[in-house]
Structures are given as C-alpha cells and as structure tokens.
C-alpha positions as CSV (number, residue, x, y, z in Angstrom):
1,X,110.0,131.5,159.0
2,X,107.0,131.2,157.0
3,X,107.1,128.0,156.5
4,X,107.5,127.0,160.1
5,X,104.1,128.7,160.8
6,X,102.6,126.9,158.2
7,X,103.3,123.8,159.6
8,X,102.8,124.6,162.9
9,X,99.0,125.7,161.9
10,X,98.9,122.7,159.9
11,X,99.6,120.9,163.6
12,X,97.1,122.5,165.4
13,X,94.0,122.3,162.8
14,X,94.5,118.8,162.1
15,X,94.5,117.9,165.9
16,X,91.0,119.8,165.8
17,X,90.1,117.8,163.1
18,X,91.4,114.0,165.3
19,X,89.3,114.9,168.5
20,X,86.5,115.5,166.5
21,X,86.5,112.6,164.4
22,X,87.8,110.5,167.4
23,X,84.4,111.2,169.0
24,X,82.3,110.6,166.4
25,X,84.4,107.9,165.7
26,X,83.7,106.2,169.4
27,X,80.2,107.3,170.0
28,X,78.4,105.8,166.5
29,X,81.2,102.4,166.5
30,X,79.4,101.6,170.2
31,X,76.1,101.9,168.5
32,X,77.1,99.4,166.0
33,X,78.7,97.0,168.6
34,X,75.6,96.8,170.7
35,X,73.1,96.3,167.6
36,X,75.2,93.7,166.2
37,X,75.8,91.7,169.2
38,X,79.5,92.4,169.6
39,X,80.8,93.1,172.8
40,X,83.1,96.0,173.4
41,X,86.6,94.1,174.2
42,X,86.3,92.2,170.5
43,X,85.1,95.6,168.8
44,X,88.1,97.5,170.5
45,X,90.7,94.6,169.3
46,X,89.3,94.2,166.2
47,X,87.6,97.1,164.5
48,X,88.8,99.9,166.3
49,X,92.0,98.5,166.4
50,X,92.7,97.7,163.2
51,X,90.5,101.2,162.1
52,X,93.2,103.9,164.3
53,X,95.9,101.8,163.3
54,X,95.6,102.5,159.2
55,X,98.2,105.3,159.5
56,X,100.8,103.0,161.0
57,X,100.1,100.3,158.2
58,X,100.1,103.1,155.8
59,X,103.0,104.2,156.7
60,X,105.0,101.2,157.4
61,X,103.8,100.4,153.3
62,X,104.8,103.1,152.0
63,X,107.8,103.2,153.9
64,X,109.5,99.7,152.9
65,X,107.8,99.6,149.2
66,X,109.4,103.3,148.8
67,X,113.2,102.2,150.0
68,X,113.1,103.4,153.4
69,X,112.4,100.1,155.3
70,X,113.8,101.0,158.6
71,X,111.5,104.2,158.7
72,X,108.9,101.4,158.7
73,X,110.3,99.1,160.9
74,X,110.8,102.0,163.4
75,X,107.3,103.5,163.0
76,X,105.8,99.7,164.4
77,X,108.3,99.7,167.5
78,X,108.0,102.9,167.7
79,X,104.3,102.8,167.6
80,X,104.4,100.1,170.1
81,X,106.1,101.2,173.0
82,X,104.0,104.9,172.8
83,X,100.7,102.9,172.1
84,X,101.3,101.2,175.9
85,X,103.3,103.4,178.1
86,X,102.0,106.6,176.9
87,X,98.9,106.4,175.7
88,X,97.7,104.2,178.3
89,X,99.7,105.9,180.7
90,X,98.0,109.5,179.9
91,X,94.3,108.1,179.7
92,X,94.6,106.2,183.0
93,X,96.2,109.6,184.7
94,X,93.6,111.8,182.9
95,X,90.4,109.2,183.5
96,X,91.4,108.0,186.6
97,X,91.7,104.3,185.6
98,X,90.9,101.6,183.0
99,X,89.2,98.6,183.9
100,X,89.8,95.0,182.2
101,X,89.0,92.0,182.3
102,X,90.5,88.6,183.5
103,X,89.7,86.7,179.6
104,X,90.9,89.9,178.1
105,X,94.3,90.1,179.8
106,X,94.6,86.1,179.3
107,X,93.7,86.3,175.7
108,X,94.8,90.0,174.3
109,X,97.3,90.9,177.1
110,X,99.2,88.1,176.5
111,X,98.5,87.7,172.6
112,X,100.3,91.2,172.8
113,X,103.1,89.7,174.7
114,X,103.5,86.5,172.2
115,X,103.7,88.9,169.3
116,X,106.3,91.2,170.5
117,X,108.5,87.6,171.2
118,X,108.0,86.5,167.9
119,X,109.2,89.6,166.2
120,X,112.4,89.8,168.3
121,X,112.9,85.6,167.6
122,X,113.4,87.1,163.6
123,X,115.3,90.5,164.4
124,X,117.2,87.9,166.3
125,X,118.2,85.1,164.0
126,X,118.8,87.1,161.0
127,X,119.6,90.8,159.7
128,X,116.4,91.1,158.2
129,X,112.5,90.3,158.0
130,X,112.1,87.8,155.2
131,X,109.1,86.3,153.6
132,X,108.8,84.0,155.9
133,X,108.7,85.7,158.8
134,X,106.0,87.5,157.1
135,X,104.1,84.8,156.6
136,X,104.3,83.3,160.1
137,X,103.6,86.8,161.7
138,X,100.0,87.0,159.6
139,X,99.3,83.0,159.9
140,X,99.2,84.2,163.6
141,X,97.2,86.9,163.1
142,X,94.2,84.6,161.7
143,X,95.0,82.7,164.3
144,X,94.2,85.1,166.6
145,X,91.0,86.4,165.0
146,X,89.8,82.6,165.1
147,X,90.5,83.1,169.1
148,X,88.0,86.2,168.8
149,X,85.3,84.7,166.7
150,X,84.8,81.6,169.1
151,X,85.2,84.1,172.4
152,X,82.6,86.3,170.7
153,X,80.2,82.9,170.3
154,X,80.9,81.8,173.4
155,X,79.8,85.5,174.8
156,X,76.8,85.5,172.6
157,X,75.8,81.9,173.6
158,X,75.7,83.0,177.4
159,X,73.7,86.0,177.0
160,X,71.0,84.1,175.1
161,X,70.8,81.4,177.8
162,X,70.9,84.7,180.5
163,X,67.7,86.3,178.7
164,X,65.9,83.1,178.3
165,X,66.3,82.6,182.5
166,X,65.3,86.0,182.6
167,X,62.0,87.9,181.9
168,X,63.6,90.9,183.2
169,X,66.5,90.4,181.0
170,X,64.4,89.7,178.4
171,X,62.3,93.0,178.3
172,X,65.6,94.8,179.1
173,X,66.8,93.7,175.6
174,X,63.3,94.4,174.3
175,X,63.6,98.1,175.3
176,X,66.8,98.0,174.2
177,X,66.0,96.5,170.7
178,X,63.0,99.3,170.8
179,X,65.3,102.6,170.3
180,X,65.9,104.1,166.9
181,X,68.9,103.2,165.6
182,X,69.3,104.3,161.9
183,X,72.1,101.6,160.8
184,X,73.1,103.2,157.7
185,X,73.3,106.5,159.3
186,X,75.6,105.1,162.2
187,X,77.8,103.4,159.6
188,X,78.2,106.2,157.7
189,X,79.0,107.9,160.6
190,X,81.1,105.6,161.8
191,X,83.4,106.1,158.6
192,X,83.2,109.5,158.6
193,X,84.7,109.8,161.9
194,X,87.7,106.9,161.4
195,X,88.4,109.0,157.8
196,X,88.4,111.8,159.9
197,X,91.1,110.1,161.8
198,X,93.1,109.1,159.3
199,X,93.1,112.3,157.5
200,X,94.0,114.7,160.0
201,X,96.7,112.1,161.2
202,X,98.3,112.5,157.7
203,X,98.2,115.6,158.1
204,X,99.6,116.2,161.2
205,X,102.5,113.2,160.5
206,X,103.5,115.3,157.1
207,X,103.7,118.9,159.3
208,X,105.4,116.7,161.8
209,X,107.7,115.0,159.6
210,X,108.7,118.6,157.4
211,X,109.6,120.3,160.4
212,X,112.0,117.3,161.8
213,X,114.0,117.4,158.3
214,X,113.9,121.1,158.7
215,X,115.2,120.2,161.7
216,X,117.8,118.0,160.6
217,X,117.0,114.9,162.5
218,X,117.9,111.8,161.3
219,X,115.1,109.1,159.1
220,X,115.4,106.6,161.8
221,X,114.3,109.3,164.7
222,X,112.0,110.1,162.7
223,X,110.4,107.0,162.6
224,X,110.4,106.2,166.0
225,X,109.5,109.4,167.4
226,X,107.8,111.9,164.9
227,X,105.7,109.0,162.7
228,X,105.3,106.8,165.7
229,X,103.9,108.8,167.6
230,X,102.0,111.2,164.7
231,X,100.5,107.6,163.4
232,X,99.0,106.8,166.6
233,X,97.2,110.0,167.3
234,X,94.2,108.0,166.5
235,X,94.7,105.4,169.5
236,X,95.4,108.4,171.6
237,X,92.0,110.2,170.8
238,X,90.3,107.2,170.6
239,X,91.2,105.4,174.0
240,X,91.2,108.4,175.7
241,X,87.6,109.3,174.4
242,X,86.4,106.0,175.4
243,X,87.8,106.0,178.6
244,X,86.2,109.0,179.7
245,X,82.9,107.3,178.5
246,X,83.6,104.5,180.7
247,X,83.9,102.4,177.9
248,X,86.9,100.7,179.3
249,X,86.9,97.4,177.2
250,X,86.9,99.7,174.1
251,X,89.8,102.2,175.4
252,X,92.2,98.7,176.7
253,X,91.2,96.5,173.8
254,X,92.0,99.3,171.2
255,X,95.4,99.6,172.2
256,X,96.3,95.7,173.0
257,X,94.9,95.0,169.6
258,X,96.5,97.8,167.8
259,X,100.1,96.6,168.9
260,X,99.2,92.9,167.5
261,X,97.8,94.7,164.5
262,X,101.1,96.7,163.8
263,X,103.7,93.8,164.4
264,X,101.7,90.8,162.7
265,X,100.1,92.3,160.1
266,X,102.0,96.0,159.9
267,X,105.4,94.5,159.1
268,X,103.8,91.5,158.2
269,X,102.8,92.2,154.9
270,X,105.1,94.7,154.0
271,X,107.8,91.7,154.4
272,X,105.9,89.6,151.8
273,X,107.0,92.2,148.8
274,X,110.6,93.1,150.3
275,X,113.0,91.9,152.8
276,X,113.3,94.4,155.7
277,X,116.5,95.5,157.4
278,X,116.9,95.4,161.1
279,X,118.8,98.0,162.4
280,X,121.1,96.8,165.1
281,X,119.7,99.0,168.1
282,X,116.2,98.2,167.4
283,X,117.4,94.8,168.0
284,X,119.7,95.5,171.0
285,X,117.3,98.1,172.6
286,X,114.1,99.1,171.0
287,X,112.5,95.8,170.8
288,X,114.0,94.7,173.6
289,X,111.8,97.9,175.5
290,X,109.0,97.5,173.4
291,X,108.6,93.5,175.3
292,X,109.7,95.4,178.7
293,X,107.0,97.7,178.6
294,X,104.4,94.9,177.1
295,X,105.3,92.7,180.5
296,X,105.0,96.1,183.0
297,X,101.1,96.9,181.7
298,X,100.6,93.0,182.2
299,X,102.0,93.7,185.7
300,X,100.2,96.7,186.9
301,X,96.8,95.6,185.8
302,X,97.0,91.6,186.4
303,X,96.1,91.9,190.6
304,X,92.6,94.3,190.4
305,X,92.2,94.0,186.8
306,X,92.6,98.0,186.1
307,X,95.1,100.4,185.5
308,X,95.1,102.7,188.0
309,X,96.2,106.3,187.8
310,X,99.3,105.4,189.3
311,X,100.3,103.0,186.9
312,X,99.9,105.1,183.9
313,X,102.1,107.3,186.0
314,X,104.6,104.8,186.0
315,X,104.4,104.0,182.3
316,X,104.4,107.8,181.4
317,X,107.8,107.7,183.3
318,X,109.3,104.5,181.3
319,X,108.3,106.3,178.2
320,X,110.3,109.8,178.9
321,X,112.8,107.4,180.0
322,X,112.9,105.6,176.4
323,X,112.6,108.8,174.7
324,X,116.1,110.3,176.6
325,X,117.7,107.0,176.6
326,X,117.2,106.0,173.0
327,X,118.0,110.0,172.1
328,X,121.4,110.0,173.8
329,X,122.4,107.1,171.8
330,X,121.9,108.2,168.6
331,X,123.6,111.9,168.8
C-alpha cells in the first residue's frame, strides 16, 4: 500500500517539476532562436526536437543494450503514434489550433511520412533491425539536417535582402538587436529547463513503469503505453506550452521532428551495436498505425495549413482507438 503512494507522489511531483522546466525550457530556447538567426520551424525540428526527445533515445539505449530490445522498439512506435494523435490532438483542442506552414508540411510533414515507410520496408523484409538498416535510417537523418541547413540559408538570405529594401525593417531589427539579452544566462537557462525535462521524465517513467509490474502487465505494454508515453511528457509540455504562446512553428515542428528523431536516429543507433527483434504485431498493426496516423495529421492540416480544434479531436479519438484496439489483442 505504501509503496503505491510512494509512487503515485513520485507521479505527481515530477509532473510539477516537467511544466516547470517545459516553460523555462520554451521561453529562454525562443530567445536563443531569434538572437542567432534561426527561425522557429528549424529550432522546433532540430533542437527542441531532438532536446524532449532524450528520454525516448535513452530509453530505447538502454533498452536494446540491456536485452530487452522490443521494450525499445515499442517505446519509438509507441512514442510515435502518442507524439501525433495525442499530443497534437490535446494542444490543438486545448489552444484552439496550430498553424503551419506550406515548406514545413512539404519538407517535415512528409520527411515524417518517409521515415515511418522506411522503417516498416525493414520490419518488413526481415525479423529484425540489422546494421544496415541502422545505417541507412541515420544516413537519412544527415540527410535531412542537410535539407534544414540550406532552408535555414535560404530563410536567412531573404530576410537580409527584406531589411536592406527596408528602412523600416531595418530599424525594426535595430530595436530588436537593442534589448538585453544575456546569452550565457539564456543558455544556461535553456539547459536547466531541458535537464529539468529530462529529469522529472525519468522520474515519472520509473513510478510509471514500478506500478505497471506491480501491476502485472506485460514488457511489451509497457513499452508502448507506460514508456511511450512517460518518455514524451516532454513533447507534451513543450508543444503545448508553445502553442499557447503562439509559437506555432515551435509546438508543430517539435513533434514532426521528434518522430524523425526517434525512428532514424532512436532505433538507428541502437541497431548499430545489436540486432533488434520485430515483434510480429508491431509489424502487422503498430507500425502499420503509426503511418496511418502520420498520413491523417498530413490530411487535416494540408487545405488551411492548421490543425484546427476539430482535428485534434479526431486524432484524440484514433488514439483511444489504438490504445483499446492494441489492448484487446494482447489479453
């Protein structure tokens, strides 16, 4: 009895300790986008990204290296299909909507998309992830990052031509320039709050993950449900947070980039120091749903370039639907 109040406290205090940091997380990595020159799509696909999605790589790591691949494996398609139909879902329904853009749905939508084919091609032709896999899904991930780099030069080369046509644009960045921004401060800051993140995430994954086994559910479960979803807390806080900021390219980028993060470099690399399973419903249904609700997001934000309240009703629905459909299959 004890101990499930332990862990239950354990829950609550380390999901304190995620809003918190998730804030300070968003507030102080804006900062740093503006003053370096990065716009707020590339920081949310790359740096924000790849920062709230630590836990999942974490724990896909230690996962595989420790024995247990198909936790891992389950903890990135898990991670996957909550990342888009719930977590988008919920912070369109609670913000009201989340606006992209046309480049953004072109190049991370469907980047997203590509990446969630490639991994079923390997689940597909074999019963595990090999080396060589590995090594395609993280060629692609450079790959990718080339993409961003030119698209952020690109960006950068029209706004410099903008302020030079522009003495109003030019002072506008003057005044801008002109604030204080103390850059060591607002990178320390920056860390404190992703650290903050990451902490209270482990936290809350180990609470999660005591009271499934003293629940008896099964490893594989476990993986897609209670570390899946534990891991990506950080998305969750993160996106939302952003959202309600208006920060829209953040909140969408951070989620389309997290999901290429996980697959290409989350099972990636693990699959470069052991060959992982495949477990023959992620193959048959999991994966299959994690591309399903990939195409749907593409769908309901493709014609006014947002996700509107309803659609992240809709997705919230596709996700209660994966979490009793994938249930009944495995009792």
């Amino acid at each position: 009895m004890y101990t499930w109040i332990i862990m239950v406290a354990a829950i609550i205090v380390s999901l304190l300790i995620v809003i918190k940091s998730a804030d300070l997380f968003v507030d102080n990595i804006v900062d740093v986008g503006e003053h370096v020159g990065i716009s707020q799509v590339i920081l949310g696909v790359t740096a924000s990204a790849v920062g709230t999605s630590l836990p999942e790589f974490g724990s896909a790591m230690i996962s595989v290296l420790s024995g247990n691949p198909d936790i891992g494996v389950g903890v990135v398609i898990g991670s996957n299909i909550w990342n888009i139909a719930a977590i988008l879902g919920i912070t369109a329904f609670v913000a009201g909507y989340i606006k992209t853009g046309k480049e953004e749905l072109r190049r991370d939508g469907l980047m997203t998309l590509i990446t969630c084919l490639i991994l079923m091609f390997f689940m597909l032709i074999g019963n595990e992830i090999t080396r060589v896999a590995g090594i395609v899904l993280i060629i692609a991930y450079l790959i990718y990052l080339w993409q961003l780099v030119k698209a952020q030069k690109r960006d950068n080369t029209e706004k410099t031509a903008e302020t030079e046509k522009s003495s109003d644009d030019v002072k506008e960045v003057e005044d801008k320039d002109s604030k204080p921004f103390n850059k060591k401060k607002t990178i320390i800051l920056t860390i404190a709050g992703l650290a903050g993140l990451i902490i209270g995430c482990r936290i809350m994954v180990w609470a999660g993950v005591e009271i499934a086994h003293m629940a008896n559910i099964p490893e594989m479960i476990i993986g897609l449900f209670a570390l899946a979803i534990g891991t990506s807390i950080p998305e969750l806080v993160v996106t939302l947070s952003a959202a309600l900021k208006k920060l829209h390219g953040l909140s969408m980028g951070t989620i389309l980039g997290s999901n290429i993060f996980n697959i290409l470099i989350g099972i990636g690399v693990p699959s470069l120091f052991v060959a992982i399973p495949i477990e023959k419903l992620s193959v048959t249904f999991d994966a299959p749903y994690m591309i399903f609700v990939t195409v749907l997001l593409l769908l309901l934000t493709v014609k006014n370039k947002k996700l509107s309240r309803w659609g992240g009703l809709i997705l919230i629905v596709v996700y209660l639907i994966y979490i009793i459909t994938r249930l009944s299959m495995t009792m």
